[in-house]
NUKEVO-948935 format. One record per atom (N, C-alpha, C, O): residue number from 0; residue in one letter; atom name; x, y, z. Coordinates in steps of 0.05 Angstrom, whole numbers. Last residue first. Layout:
! NUKEVO-948935
+-----+----+----+--------+--------+--------+
:   i : aa : at :      X :      Y :      Z :
+-----+----+----+--------+--------+--------+
: NUM :  A : CA :      X :      Y :      Z :
...
+-----+----+----+--------+--------+--------+
//
This chain:
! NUKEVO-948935
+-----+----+----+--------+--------+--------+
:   i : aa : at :      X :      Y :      Z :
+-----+----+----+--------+--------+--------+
:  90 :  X :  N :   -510 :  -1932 :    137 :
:  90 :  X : CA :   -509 :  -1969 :    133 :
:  90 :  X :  C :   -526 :  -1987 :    153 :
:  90 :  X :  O :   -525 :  -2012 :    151 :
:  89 :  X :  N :   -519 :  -1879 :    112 :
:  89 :  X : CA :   -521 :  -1895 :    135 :
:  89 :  X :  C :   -528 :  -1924 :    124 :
:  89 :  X :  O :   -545 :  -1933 :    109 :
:  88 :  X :  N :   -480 :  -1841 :     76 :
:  88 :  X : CA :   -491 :  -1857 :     68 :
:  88 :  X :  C :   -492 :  -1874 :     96 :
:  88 :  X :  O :   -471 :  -1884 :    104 :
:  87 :  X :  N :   -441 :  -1801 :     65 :
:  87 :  X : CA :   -468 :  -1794 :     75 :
:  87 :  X :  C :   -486 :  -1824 :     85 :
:  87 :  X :  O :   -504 :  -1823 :    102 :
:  86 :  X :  N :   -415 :  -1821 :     23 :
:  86 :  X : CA :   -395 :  -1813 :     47 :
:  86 :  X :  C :   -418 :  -1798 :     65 :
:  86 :  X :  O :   -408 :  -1782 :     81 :
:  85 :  X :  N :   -446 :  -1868 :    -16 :
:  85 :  X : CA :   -432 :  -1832 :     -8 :
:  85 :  X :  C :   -420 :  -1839 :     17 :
:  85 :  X :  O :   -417 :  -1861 :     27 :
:  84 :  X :  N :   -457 :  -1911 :    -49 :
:  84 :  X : CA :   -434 :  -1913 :    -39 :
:  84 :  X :  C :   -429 :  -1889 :    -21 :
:  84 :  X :  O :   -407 :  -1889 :     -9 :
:  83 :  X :  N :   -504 :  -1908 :    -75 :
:  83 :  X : CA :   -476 :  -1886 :    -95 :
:  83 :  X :  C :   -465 :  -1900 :    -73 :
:  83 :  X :  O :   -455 :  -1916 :    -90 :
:  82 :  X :  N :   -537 :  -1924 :    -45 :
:  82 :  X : CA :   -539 :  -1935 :    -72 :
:  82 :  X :  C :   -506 :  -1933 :    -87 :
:  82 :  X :  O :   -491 :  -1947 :   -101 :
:  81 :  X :  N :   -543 :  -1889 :     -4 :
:  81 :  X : CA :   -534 :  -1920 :     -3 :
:  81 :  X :  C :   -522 :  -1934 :    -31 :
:  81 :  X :  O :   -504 :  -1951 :    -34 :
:  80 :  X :  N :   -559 :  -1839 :    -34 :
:  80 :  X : CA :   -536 :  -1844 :    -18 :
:  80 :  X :  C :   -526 :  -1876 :    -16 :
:  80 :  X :  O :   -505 :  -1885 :    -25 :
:  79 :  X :  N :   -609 :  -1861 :    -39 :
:  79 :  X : CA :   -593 :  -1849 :    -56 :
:  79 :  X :  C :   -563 :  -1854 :    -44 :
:  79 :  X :  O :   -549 :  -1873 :    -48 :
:  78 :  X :  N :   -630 :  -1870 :     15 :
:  78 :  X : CA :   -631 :  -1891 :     -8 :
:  78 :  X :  C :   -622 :  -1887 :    -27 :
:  78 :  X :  O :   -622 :  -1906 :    -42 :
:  77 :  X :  N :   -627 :  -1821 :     30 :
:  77 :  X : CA :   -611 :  -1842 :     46 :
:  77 :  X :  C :   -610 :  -1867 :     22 :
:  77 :  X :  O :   -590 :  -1879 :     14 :
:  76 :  X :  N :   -645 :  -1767 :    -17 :
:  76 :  X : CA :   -646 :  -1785 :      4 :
:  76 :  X :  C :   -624 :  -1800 :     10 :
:  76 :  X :  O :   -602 :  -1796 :      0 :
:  75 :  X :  N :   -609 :  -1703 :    -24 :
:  75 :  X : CA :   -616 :  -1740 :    -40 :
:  75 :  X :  C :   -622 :  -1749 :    -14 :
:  75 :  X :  O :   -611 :  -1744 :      7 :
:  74 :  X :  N :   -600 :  -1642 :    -10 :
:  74 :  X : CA :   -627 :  -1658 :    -36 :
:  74 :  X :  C :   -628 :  -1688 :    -37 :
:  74 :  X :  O :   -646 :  -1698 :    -51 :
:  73 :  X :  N :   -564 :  -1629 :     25 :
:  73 :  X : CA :   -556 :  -1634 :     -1 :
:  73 :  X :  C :   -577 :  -1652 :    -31 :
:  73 :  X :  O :   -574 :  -1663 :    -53 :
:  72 :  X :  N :   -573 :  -1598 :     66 :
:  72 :  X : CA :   -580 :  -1619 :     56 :
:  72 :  X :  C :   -578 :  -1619 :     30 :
:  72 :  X :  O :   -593 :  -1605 :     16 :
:  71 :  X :  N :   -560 :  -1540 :     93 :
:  71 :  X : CA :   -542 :  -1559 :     76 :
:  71 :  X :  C :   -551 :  -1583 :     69 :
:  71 :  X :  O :   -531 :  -1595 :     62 :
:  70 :  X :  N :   -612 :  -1551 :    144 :
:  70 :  X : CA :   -595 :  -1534 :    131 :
:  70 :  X :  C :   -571 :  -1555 :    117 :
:  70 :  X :  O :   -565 :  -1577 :    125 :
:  69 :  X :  N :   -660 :  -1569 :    159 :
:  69 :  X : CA :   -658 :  -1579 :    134 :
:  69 :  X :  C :   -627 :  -1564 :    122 :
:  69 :  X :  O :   -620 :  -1564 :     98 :
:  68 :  X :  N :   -684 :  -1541 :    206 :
:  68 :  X : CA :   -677 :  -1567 :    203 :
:  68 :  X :  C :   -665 :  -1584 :    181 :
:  68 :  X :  O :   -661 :  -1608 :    184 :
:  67 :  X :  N :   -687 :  -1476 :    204 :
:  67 :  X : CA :   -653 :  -1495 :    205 :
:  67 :  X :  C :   -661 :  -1522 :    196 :
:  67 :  X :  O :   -647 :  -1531 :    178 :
:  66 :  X :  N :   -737 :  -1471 :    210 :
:  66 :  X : CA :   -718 :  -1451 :    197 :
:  66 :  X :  C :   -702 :  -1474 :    188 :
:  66 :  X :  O :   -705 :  -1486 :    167 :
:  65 :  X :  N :   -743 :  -1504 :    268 :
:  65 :  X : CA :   -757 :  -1515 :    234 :
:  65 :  X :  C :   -745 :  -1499 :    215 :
:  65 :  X :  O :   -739 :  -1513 :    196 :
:  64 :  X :  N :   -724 :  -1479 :    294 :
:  64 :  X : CA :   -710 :  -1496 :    293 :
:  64 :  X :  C :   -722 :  -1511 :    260 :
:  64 :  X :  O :   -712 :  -1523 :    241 :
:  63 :  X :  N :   -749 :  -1431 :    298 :
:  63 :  X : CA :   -713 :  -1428 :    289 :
:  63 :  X :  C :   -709 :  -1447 :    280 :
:  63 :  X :  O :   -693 :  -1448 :    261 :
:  62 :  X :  N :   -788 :  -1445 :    325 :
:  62 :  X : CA :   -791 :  -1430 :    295 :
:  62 :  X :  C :   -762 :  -1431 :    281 :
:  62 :  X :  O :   -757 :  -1431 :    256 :
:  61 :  X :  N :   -772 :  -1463 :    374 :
:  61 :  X : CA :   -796 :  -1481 :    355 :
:  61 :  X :  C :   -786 :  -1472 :    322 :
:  61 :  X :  O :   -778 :  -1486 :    303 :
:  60 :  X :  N :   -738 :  -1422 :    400 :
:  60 :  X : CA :   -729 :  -1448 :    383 :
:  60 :  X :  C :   -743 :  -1467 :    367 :
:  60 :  X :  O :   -733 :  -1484 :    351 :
:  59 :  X :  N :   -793 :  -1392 :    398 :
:  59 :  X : CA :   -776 :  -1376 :    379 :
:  59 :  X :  C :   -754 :  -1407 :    380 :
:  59 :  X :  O :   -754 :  -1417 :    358 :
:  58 :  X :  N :   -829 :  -1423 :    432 :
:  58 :  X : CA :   -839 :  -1414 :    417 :
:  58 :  X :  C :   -819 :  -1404 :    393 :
:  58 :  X :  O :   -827 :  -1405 :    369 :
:  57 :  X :  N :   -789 :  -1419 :    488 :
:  57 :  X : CA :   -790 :  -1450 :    469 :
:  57 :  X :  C :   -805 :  -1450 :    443 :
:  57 :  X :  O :   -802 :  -1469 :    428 :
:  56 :  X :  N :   -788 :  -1374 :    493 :
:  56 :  X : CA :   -759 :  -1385 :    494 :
:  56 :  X :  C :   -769 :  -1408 :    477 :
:  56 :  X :  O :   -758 :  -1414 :    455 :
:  55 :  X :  N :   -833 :  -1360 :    514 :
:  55 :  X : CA :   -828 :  -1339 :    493 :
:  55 :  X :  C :   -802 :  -1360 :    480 :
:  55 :  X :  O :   -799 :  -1360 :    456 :
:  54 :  X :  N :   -868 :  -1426 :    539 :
:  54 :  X : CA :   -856 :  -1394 :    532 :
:  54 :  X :  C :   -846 :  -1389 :    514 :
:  54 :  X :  O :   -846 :  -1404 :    495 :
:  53 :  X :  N :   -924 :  -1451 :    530 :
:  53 :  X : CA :   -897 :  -1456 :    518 :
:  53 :  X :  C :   -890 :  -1418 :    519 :
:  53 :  X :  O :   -898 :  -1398 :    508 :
:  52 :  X :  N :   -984 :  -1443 :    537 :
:  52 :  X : CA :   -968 :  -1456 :    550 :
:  52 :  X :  C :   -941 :  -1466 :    549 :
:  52 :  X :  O :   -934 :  -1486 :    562 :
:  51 :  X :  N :   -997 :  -1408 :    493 :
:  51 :  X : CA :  -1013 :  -1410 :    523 :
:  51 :  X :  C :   -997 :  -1426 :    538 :
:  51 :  X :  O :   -997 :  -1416 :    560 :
:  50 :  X :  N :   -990 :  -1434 :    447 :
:  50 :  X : CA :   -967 :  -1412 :    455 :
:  50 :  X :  C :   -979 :  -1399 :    487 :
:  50 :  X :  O :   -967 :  -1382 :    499 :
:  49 :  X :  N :  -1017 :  -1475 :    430 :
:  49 :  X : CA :   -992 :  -1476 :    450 :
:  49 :  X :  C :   -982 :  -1462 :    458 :
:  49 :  X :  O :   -966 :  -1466 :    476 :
:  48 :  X :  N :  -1067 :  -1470 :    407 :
:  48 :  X : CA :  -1062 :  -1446 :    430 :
:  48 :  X :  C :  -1042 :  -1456 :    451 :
:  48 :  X :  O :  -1043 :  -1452 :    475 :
:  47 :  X :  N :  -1073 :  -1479 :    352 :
:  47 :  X : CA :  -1082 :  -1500 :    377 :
:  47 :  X :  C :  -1075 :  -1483 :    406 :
:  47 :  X :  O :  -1083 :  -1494 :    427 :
:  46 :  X :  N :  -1053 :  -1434 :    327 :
:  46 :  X : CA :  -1086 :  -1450 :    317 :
:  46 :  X :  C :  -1092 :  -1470 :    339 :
:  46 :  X :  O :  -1115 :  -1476 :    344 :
:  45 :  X :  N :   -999 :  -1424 :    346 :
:  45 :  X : CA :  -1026 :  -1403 :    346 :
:  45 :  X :  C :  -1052 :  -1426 :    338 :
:  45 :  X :  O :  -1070 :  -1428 :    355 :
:  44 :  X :  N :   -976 :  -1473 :    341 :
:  44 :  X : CA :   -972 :  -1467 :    364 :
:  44 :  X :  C :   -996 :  -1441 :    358 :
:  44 :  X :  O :  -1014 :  -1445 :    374 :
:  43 :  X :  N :   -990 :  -1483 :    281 :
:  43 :  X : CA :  -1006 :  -1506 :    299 :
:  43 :  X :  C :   -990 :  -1493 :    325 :
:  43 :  X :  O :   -988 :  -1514 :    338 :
:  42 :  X :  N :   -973 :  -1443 :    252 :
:  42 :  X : CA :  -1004 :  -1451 :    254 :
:  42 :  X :  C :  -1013 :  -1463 :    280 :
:  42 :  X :  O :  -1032 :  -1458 :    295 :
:  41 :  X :  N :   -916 :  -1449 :    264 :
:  41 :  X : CA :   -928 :  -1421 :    275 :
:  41 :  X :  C :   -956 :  -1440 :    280 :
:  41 :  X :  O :   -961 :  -1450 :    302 :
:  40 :  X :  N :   -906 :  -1504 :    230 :
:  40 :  X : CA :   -904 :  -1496 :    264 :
:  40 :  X :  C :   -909 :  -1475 :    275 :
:  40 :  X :  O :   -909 :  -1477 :    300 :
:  39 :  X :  N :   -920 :  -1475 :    171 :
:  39 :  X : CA :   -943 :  -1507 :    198 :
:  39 :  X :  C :   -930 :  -1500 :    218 :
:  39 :  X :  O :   -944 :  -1485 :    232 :
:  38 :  X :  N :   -875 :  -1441 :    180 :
:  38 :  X : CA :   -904 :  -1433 :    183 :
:  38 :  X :  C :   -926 :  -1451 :    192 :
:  38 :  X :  O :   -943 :  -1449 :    210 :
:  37 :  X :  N :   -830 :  -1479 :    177 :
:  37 :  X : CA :   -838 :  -1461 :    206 :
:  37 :  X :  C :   -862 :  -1449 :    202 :
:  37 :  X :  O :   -873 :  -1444 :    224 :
:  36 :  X :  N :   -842 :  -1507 :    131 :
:  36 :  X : CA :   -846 :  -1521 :    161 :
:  36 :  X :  C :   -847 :  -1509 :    174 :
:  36 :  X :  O :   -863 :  -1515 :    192 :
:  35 :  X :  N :   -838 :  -1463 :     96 :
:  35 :  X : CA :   -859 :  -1469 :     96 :
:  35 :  X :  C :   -866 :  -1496 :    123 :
:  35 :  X :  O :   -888 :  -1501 :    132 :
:  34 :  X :  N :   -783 :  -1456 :    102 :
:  34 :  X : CA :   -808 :  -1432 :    112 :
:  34 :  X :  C :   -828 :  -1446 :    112 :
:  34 :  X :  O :   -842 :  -1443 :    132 :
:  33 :  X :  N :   -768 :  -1499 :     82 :
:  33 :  X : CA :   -762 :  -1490 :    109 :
:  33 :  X :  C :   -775 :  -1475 :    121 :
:  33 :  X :  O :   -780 :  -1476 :    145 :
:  32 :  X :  N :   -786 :  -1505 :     24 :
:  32 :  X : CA :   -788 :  -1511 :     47 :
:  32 :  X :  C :   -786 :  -1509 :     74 :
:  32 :  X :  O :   -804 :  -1519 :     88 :
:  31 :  X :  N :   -752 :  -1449 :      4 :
:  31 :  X : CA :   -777 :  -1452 :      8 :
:  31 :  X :  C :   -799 :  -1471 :     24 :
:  31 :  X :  O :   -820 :  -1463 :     34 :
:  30 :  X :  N :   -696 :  -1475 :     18 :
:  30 :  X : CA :   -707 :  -1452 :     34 :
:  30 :  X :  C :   -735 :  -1453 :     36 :
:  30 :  X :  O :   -746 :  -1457 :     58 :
:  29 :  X :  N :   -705 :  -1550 :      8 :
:  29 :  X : CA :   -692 :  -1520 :     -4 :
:  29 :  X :  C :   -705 :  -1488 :     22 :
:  29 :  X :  O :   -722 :  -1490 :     39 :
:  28 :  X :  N :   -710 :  -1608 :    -11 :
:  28 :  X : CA :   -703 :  -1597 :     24 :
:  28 :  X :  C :   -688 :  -1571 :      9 :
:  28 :  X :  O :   -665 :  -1572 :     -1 :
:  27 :  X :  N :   -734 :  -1594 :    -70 :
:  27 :  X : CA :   -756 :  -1607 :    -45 :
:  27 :  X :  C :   -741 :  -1601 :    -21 :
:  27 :  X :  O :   -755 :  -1590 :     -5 :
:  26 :  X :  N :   -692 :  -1600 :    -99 :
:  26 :  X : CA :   -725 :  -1602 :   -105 :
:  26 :  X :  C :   -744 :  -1586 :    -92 :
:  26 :  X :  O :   -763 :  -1571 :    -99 :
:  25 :  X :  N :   -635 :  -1552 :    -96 :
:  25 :  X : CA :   -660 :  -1587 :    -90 :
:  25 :  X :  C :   -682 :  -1587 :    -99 :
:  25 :  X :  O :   -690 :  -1566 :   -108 :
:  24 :  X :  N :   -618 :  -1505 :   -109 :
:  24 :  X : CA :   -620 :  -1521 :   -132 :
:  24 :  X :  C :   -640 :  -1547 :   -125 :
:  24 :  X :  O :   -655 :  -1559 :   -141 :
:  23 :  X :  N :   -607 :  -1488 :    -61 :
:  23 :  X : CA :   -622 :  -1471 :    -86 :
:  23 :  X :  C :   -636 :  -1497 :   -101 :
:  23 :  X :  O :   -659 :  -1504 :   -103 :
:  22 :  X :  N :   -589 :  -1509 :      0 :
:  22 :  X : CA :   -587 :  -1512 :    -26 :
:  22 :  X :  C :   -600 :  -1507 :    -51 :
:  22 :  X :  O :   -605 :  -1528 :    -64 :
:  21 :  X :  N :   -578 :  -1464 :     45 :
:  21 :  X : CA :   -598 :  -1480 :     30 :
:  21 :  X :  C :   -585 :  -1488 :     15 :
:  21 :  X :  O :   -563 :  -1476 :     13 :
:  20 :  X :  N :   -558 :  -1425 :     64 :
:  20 :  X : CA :   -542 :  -1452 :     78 :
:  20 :  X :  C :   -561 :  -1468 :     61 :
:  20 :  X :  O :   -558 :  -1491 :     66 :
:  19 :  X :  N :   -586 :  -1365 :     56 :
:  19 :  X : CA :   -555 :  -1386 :     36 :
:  19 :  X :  C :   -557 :  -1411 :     41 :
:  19 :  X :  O :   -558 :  -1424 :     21 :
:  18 :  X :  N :   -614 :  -1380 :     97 :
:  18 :  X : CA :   -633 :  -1382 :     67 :
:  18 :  X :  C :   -606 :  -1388 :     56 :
:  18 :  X :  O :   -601 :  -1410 :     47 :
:  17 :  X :  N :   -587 :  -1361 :    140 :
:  17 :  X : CA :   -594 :  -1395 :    140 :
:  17 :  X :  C :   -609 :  -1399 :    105 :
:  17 :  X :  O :   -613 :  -1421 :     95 :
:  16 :  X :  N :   -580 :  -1314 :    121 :
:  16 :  X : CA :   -557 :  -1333 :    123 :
:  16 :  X :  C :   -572 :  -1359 :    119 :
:  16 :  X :  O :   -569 :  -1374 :    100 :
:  15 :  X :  N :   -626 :  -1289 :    127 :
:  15 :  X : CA :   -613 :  -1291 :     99 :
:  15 :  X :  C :   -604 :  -1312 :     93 :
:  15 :  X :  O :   -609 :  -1328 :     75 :
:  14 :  X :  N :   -642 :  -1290 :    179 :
:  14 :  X : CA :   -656 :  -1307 :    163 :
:  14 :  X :  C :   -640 :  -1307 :    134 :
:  14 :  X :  O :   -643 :  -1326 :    119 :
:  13 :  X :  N :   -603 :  -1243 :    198 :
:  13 :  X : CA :   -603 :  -1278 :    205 :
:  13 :  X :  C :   -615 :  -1307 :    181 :
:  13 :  X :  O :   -605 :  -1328 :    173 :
:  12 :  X :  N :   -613 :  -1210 :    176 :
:  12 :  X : CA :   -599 :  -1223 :    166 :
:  12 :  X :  C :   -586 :  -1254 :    175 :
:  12 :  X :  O :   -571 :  -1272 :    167 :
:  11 :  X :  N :   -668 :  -1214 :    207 :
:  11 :  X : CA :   -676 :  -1212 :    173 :
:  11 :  X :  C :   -650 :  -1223 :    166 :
:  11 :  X :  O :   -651 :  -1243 :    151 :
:  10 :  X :  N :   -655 :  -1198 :    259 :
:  10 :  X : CA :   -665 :  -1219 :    254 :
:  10 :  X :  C :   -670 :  -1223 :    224 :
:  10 :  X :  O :   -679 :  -1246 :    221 :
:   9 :  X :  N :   -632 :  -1148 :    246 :
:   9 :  X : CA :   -609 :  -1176 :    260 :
:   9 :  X :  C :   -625 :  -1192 :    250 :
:   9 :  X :  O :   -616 :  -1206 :    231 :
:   8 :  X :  N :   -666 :  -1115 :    240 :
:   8 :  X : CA :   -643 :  -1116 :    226 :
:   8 :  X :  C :   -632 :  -1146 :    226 :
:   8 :  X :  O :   -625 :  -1161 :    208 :
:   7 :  X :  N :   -696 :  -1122 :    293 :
:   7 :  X : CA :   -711 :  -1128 :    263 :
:   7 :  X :  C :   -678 :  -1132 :    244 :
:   7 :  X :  O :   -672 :  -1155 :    236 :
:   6 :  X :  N :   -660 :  -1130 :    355 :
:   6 :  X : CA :   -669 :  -1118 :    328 :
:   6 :  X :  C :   -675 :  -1130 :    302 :
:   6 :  X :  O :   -660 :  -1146 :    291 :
:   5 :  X :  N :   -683 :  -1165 :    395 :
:   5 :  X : CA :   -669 :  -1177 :    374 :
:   5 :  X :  C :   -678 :  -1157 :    353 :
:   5 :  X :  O :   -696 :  -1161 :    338 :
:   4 :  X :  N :   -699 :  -1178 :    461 :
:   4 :  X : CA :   -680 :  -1154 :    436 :
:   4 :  X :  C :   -664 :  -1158 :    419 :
:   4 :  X :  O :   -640 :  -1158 :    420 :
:   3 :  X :  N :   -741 :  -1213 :    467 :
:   3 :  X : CA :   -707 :  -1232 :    465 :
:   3 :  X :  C :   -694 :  -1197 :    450 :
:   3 :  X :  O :   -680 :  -1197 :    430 :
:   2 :  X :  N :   -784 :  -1187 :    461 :
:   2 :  X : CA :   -777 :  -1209 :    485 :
:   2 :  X :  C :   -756 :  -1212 :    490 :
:   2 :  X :  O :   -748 :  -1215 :    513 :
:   1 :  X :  N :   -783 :  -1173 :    408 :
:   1 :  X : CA :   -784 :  -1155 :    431 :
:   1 :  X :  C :   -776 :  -1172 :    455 :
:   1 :  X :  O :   -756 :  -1164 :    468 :
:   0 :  X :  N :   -798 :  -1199 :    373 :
:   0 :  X : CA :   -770 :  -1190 :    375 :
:   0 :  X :  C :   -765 :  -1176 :    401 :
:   0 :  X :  O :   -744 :  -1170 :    411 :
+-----+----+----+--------+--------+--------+
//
């Protein structure tokens, strides 16, 4: 936090928000996942020692970005989607 002065405060209700933008209810693309991709992406920038060579800047969009990658997914695959016809649905 220190790098980027991002009071502790800020950064917790940061993390709230993107935890709403979840969908509670999915299986599987839900908050608990999300944490659990940014932690494999902590591991493997500390366990392989990227963070030796990726600054402070590309280390915290690494973490944010796995946070986020799943925000509002609405739980159904593409093959779901196709199926129903959705308005999601890549052709």
């Amino acid at each position: 936090f220190t790098n980027f002065s991002i009071p502790v405060t800020t950064f917790v209700n940061f993390v709230k928000e993107i935890k709403a933008g979840y969908n509670s209810s999915a299986p599987y693309h839900n908050h608990h996942h999300a944490f659990d991709v940014m932690h494999v992406c902590y591991l493997l920038i500390t366990r392989c020692k990227a963070d030796e060579y990726l600054d402070s800047f590309n280390i915290i969009s690494i973490l944010v970005g796995a946070l986020a990658h799943d925000l509002g997914h609405d739980g159904f695959n593409n093959a779901f989607h196709c199926t129903t016809n959705s308005e999601l649905a890549v052709v």
